[in-house]
FIDOTOR-142439 format. One line per field, with one value per residue (C-alpha): residue number from 0; residue in one letter; x, y, z. Coordinates in steps of 0.5 Angstrom, whole numbers, plus 500, padded with zeros to 3 digits. Example, Ala and Ser with C-alpha at 12.3 -4.5 7.8 and 13.67 -1.06 7.14 Angstrom:
BEGIN
pos (0  1) $
code (A  S) $
c1 (525  527) $
c2 (491  498) $
c3 (516  514) $
***
This chain:
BEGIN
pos (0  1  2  3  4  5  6  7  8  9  10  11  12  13  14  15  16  17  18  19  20  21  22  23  24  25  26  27  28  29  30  31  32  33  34  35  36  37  38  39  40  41  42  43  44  45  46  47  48  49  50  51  52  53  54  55  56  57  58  59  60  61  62  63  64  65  66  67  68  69  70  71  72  73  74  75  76  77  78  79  80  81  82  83  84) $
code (X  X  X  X  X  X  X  X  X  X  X  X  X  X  X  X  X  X  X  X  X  X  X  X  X  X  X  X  X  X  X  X  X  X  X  X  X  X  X  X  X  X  X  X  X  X  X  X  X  X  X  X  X  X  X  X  X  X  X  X  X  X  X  X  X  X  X  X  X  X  X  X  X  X  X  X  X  X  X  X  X  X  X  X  X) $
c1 (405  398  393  387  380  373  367  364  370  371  362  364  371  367  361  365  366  373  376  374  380  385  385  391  395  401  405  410  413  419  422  427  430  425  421  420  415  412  405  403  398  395  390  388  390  397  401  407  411  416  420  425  428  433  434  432  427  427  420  418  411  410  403  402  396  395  397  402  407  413  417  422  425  431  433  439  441  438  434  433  427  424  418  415  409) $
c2 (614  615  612  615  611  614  613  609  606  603  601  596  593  592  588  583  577  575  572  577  581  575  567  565  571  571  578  578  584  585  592  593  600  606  611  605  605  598  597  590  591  584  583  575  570  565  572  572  578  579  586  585  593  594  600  606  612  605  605  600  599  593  591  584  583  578  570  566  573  572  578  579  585  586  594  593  601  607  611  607  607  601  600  593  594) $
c3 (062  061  058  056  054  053  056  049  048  055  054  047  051  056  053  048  051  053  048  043  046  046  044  046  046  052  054  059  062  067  069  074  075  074  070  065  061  056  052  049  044  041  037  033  036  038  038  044  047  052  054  060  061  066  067  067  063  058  053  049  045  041  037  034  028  026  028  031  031  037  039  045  046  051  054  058  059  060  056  051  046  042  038  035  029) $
***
């Protein structure tokens, strides 16, 4: 997986302080087998994630908005897909 940012995208990240990226927000990742792939996006405050992939070639993205959101995905397989919005 590749994640591309922008040069003028990079410069405003890097100029907020860091709690303007997260208050309080948790993300857990753990992946066992290979060619996995996982995205966690939070954006508010209170927010909690967690992805556990055994497997292999599993692909997970969750994005949370908002405040006080949970998720918790288990991919126990192969080629699995999973998406959380």
């Amino acid at each position: 997986m590749t994640i591309t940012m922008t040069g003028i995208a990079a410069g405003f990240l890097a100029c907020l302080p860091l709690s303007a990226l997260s208050d309080d927000n948790s993300a857990y990742i753990e992946q066992v087998g290979t060619r996995n792939s996982a995205v966690q996006m939070q954006v508010g405050s209170a927010n909690a994630s967690i992805i556990l992939q055994p497997g292999a070639q599993n692909v997970q993205s969750t994005r949370q908005f908002g405040f006080s959101n949970r998720a918790q995905i288990t991919q126990e397989g192969d080629n699995l897909r999973g998406y959380v919005l």
